[in-house]
C-alpha positions in Angstrom: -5.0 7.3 -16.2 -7.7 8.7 -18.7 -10.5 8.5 -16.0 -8.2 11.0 -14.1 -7.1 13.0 -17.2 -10.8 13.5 -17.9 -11.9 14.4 -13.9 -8.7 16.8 -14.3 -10.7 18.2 -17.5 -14.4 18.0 -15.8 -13.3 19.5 -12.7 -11.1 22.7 -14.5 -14.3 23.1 -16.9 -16.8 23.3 -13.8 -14.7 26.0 -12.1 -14.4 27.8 -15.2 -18.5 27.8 -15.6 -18.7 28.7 -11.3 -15.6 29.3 -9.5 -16.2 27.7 -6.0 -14.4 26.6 -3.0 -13.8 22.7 -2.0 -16.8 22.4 -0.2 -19.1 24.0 -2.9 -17.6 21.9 -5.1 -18.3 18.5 -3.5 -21.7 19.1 -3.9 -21.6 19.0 -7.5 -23.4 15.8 -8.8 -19.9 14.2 -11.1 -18.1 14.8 -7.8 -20.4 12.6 -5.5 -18.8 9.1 -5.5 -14.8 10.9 -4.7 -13.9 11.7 -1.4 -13.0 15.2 -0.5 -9.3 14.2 0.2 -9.0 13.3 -3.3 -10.5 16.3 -4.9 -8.2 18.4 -2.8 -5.2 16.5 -4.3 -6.2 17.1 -7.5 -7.0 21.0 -7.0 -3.6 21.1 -5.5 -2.5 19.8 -8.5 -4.2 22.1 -10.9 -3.3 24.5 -9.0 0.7 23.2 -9.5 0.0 22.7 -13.3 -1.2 26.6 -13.6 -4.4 25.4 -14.7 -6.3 27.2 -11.3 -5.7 29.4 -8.7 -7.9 31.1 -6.3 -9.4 34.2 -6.8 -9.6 37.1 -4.5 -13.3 35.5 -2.9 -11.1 32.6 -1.7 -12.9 30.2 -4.7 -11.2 27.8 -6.7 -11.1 29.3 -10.7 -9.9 28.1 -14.1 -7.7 30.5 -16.0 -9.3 31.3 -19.1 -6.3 30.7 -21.2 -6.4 27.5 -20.0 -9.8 27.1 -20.7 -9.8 28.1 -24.2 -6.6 26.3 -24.7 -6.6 22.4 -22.8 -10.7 22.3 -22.6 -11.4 22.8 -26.4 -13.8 19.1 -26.3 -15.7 21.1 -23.4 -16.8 23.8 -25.3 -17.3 26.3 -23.2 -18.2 29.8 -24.0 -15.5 31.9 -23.9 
């Protein structure tokens, strides 16, 4: 359950940093050993959570409320 809480975290965090679309984000090196099934799953249910949505290029994106609230340990620049 953590490993997936944390991918949850790592993958909100990346879209934060680059907003990107399934496909871009497969390519993204923590992202190599899942299979793209499984990533859409979990988008779907960041998505369902209110932690993404897509944005008006059609790319995945992390609110920044949710950035600055649930990814604190990421530090990201806000």
């Amino acid at each position: 359950m953590r490993e997936i809480t944390e991918l949850y975290g790592n993958i909100a965090a990346s879209l934060y940093i680059k907003p990107a679309t399934l496909d871009e984000l497969m390519e993204r090196d923590f992202l190599k050993n899942y299979a793209d099934s499984s990533i859409d799953r979990i988008l779907m249910r960041l998505e369902n959570k209110k932690w993404i949505f897509i944005n008006k290029h059609g790319k995945h994106q992390t609110y920044k409320a949710i950035a600055r609230k649930e990814l604190a340990e990421w530090e990201l620049v806000l």
